[in-house]
ZAMARGU-4260 file (C-alpha; in steps of 0.2 Angstrom, whole numbers, plus 5000, padded with zeros to 4 digits):
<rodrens>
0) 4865/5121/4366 | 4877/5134/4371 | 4886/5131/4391 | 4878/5145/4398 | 4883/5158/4413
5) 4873/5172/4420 | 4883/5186/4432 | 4872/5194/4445 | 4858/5184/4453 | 4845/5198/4459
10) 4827/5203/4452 | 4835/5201/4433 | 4847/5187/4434 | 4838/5173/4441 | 4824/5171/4432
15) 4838/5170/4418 | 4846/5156/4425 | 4832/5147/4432 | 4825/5147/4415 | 4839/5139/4409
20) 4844/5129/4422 | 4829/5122/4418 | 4834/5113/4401 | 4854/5114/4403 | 4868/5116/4416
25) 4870/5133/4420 | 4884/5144/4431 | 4875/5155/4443 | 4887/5168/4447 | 4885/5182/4461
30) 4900/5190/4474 | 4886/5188/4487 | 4888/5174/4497 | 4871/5177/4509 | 4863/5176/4494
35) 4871/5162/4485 | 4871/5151/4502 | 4850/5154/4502 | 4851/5150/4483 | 4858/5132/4490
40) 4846/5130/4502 | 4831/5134/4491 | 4826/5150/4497 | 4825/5166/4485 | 4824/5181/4496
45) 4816/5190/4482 | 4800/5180/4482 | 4801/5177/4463 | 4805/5160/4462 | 4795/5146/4472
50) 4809/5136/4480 | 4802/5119/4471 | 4805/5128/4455 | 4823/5134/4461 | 4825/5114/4466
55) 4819/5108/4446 | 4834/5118/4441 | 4851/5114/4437 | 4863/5126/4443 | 4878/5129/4450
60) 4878/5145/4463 | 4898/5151/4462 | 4906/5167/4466 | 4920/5159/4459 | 4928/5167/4443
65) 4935/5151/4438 | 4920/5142/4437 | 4914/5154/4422 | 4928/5145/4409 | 4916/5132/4405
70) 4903/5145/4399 | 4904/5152/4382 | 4889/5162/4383 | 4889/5174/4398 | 4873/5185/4400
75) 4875/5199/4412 | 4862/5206/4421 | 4870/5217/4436 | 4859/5233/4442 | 4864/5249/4433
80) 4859/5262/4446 | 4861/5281/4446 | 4871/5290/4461 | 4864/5304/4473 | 4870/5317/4458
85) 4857/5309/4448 | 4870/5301/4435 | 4872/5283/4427 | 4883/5271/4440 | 4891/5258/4429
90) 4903/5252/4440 | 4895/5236/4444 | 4892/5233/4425 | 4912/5237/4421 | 4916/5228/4435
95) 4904/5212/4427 | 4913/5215/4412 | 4932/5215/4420 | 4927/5195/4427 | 4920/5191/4413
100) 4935/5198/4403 | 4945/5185/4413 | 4936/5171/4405 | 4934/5171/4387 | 4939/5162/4376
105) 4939/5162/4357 | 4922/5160/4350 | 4912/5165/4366 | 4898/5176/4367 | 4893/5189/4379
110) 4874/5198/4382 | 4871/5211/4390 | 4852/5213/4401 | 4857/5226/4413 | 4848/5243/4406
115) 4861/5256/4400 | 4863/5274/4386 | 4863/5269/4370 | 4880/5266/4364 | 4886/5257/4383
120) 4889/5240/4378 | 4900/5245/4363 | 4908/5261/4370 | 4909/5256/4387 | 4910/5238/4390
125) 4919/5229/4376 | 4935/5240/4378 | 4933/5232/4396 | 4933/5213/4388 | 4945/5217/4377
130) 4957/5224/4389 | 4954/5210/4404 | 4955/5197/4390 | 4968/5200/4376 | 4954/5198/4363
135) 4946/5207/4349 | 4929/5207/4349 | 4921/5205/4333 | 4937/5193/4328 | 4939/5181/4344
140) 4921/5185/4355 | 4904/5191/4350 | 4895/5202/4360 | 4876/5207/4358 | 4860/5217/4372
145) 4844/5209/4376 | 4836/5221/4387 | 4828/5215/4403 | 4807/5217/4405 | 4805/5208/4422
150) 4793/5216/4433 | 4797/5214/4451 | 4781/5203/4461 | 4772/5199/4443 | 4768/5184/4441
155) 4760/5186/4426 | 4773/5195/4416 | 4788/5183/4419 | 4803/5180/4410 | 4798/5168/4398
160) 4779/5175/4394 | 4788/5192/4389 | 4793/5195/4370 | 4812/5196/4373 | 4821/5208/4363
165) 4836/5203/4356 | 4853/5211/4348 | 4871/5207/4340 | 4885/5215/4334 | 4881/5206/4318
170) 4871/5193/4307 | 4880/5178/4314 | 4879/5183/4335 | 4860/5189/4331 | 4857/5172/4326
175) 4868/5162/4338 | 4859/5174/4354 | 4841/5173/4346 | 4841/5154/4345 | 4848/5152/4364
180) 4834/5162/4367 | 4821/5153/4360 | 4825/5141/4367 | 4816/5145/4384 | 4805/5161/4380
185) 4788/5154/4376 | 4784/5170/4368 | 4798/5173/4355 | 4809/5186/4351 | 4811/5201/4341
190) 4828/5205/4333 | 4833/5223/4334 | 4841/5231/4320 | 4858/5234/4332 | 4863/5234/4348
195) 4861/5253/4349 | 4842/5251/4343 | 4840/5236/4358 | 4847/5249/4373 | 4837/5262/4366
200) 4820/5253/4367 | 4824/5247/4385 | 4826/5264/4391 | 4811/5273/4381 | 4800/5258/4387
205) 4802/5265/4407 | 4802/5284/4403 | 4786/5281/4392 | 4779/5275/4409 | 4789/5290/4420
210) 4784/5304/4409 | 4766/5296/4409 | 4763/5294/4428 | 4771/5312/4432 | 4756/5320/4420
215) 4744/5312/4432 | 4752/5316/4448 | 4753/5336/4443 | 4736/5331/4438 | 4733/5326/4455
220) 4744/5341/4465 | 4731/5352/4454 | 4712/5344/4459 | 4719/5344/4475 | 4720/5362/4475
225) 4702/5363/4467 | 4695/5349/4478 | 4693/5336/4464 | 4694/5318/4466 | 4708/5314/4456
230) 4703/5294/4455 | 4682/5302/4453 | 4692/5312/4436 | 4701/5296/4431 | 4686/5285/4431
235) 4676/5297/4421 | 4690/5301/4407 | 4693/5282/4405 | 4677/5279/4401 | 4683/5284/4382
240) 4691/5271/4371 | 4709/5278/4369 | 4712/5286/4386 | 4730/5278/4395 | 4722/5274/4414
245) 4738/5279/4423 | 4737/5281/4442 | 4745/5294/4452 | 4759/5289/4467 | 4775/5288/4472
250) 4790/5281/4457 | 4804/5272/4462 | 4813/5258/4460 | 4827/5251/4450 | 4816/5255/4432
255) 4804/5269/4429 | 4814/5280/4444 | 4831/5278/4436 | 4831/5274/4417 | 4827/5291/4410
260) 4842/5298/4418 | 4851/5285/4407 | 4845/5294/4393 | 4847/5311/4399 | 4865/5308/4405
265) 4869/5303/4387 | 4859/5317/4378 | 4869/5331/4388 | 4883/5322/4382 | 4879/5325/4366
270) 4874/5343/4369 | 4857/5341/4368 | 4847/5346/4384 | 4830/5337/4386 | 4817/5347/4393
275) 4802/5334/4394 | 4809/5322/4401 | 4819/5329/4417 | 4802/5339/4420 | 4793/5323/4423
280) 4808/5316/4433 | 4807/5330/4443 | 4788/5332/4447 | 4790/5312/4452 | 4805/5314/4464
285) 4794/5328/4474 | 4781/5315/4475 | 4786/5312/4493 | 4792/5329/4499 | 4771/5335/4495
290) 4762/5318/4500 | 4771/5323/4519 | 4767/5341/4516 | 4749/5335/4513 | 4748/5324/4529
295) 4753/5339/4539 | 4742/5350/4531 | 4729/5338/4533 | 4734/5336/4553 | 4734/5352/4555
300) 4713/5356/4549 | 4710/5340/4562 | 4718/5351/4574 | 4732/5340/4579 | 4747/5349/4585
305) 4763/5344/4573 | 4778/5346/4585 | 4780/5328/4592 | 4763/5319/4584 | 4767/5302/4579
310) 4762/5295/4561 | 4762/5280/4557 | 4769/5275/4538 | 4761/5258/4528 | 4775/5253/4518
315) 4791/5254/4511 | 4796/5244/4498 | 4795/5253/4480 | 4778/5245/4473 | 4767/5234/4480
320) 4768/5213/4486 | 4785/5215/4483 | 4802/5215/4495 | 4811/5228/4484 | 4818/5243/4491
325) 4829/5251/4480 | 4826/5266/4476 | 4809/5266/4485 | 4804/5285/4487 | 4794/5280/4503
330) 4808/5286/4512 | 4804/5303/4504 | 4788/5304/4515 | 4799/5297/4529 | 4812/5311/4529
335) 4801/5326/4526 | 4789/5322/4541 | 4803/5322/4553 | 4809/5339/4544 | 4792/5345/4555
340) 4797/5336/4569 | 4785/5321/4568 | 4789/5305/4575 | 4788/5292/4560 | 4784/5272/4564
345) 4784/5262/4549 | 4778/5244/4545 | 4779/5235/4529 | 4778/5215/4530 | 4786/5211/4514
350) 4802/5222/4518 | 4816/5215/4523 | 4822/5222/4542 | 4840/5222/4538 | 4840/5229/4523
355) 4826/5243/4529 | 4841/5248/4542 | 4854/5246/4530 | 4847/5256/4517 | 4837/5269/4525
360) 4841/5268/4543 | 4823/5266/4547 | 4817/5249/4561 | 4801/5242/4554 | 4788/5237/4567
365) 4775/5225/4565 | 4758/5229/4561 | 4750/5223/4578 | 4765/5232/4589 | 4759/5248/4580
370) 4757/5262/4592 | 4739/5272/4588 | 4747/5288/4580 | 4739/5304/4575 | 4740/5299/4555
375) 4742/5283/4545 | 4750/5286/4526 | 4746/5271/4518 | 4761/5273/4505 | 4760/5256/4497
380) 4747/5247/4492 | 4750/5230/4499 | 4737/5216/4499 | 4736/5215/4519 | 4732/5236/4517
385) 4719/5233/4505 | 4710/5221/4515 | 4713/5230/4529 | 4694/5236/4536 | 4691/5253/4542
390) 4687/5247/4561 | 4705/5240/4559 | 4710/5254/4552 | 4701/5266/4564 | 4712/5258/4580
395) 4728/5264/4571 | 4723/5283/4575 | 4719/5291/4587 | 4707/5304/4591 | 4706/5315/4577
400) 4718/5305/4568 | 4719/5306/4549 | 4722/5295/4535 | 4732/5298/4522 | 4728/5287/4507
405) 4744/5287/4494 | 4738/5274/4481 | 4718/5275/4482 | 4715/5260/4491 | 4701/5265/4503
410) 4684/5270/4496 | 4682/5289/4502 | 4663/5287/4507 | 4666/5273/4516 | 4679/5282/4528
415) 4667/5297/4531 | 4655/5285/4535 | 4666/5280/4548 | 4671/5296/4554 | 4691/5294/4549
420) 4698/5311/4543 | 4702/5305/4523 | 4714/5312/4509 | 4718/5302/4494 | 4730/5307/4478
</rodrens>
């Protein structure tokens, strides 16, 4: 069995390491020492992995470089995000590269998870290993892609239940990374023809699901406009064998909200200008911009005055039962209601204060402290929301209050029943 290390410890990584921590030593190596200190103790922030799991594991927590020499098979899985100009951010993956440039040695392999272009690991990363290290790759170090495919809060779809695709530069490293593989993912792997081939998939896989989930929502902007149920319409068209059951809402995170600008970046680079795909992109980053418009619109026929109202937002993490807030467009909704002069509360149990301030500058309150506002935008779809019953609901509004119900979770007769001014995606 190969001495294994894996660089960045987040949503990706772990679950890397804990899966091999779980039948070999493993170096756990991250440059953030809040999170490695409650990866000693037990605790993993992101709710992923049950602290008697992370205890059944053997692993060493580092942020020291050194500690990487007695690896020979580094897998690096940093986030790859874009910056606010919409374009690739590889600094943490070419900084990954530079540490792990520092530690190889002759006969060593290096995998890539983090989601990049096509052409990145070879274009962009190698000349990094090569330079921090002396080497030559393909003589002295391998290097191949295995594209991550966890799925942030699913318990179901975890690390080693997913087919794992896997790459190398050539025969020999396909084999060597395939069988470490194996060795923990229950489900197998599939070898991808190159390395090229492997990045491509990753990013088609997530802009598949984009492109898909920006058809419904302008589906869902144009049955609002004809006073259609949008989920009434879904229901009916899914009743046929072939029809793809997307659901309207807000796209963010690290994934579906960022990946196909990977693939655009390195098309106009190339000289080719997609059309398709940055149309969906943009129709899903104005999700939140016309969910807010919406819930004034909405305020407005309940003959509340805007200027000063309070609403009350449900949520801010990117998806659902999970404490991830990267790249959450919730924040969307947030900024465009105070464009109107609304005062905003938001509430979200699985959210992290610290990083809610940190990140968007926005102090969650807790769900009883909630003052009664004059709308309630259930942005995610959180158990505790779901469960949440419409006399419960009813004492978050006021009079004339409205609820604004993002991600379909409230049943629209059942609201007019209760008298609670109601508008759904």
């Amino acid at each position: 069995m190969r001495a294994i290390s894996v660089i960045g410890l987040g949503y990706v990584g772990l679950p890397v390491a804990v899966a091999f921590g779980q039948i070999a030593h493993v170096i756990g190596f991250d440059i953030n020492p809040n999170r490695l200190k409650q990866l000693r103790e037990g605790i993993d922030s992101t709710g992923e992995i049950p602290a008697e799991v992370l205890a059944s594991t053997e692993i060493l927590f580092t942020s020291l470089v050194e500690d990487l020499k007695k690896a020979d098979f580094h897998i690096v899985a940093v986030p790859t995000p874009v910056n606010e100009a919409k374009q690739p951010d590889l600094s943490l993956l070419i900084k990954a590269s530079e540490i792990v440039g520092c530690v190889l040695k002759k006969g060593d392999i290096v995998v890539y998870e983090s989601t990049v272009y096509p052409g990145a690991t070879e274009e962009d990363c190698v000349p990094v290993l090569e330079r921090s290290s002396g080497l030559t790759c393909g003589v002295d170090f391998k290097v191949g892609y295995s594209p991550e495919r966890i799925n942030p809060g699913d318990k179901e779809h975890t690390f080693t239940k997913i087919l794992k695709i896997v790459s190398g530069q050539d025969e020999e490293s396909l084999d060597i990374i395939a069988s470490v593989y194996e060795s923990v993912v229950k489900a197998g792997v599939y070898r991808a023809t190159s390395i090229k081939v492997a990045e491509a998939a990753k990013v088609i896989e997530n802009t598949q699901r984009d492109l898909n989930i920006a058809f419904v929502n302008e589906l869902a902007m144009i049955f609002d406009l004809m006073g259609i149920d949008t989920n009434e319409v879904l229901a009916a068209a899914s009743t046929k064998w072939n029809f793809l059951n997307f659901k309207p809402g807000l796209v963010g995170g690290h994934c579906i909200g960022v990946d196909p600008y990977y693939l655009t970046h390195k098309a106009e680079k190339l000289g080719y200008s997609p059309q398709v795909i940055l149309s969906g992109r943009k129709i899903n980053d104005g999700m939140g911009k016309f969910i807010a418009q919406r819930t004034i619109k909405e305020m407005i026929k309940s003959g509340l005055q805007i200027l000063g109202a309070k609403v009350t937002v449900l949520g801010l993490t990117f998806k659902e039962n999970c404490p991830d807030l990267r790249n959450s467009k919730v924040i969307d909704i947030i900024n465009e209601l105070h464009d109107f002069g609304v005062e905003v509360q938001v509430s979200d149990q699985y959210a992290d204060s610290n990083e809610a301030l940190e990140y968007y500058g926005v102090s969650l309150v807790s769900l009883d402290k909630l003052k009664p506002a004059n709308a309630v935008v259930i942005a995610v779809a959180h158990q505790l929301y779901l469960d949440l019953p419409a006399e419960e609901l009813k004492k978050l509004l006021k009079s004339k209050g409205v609820l604004i119900d993002v991600k379909g979770t409230k049943n629209r007769t059942q609201m007019i029943e209760k008298n609670i001014p109601f508008w759904q995606l």
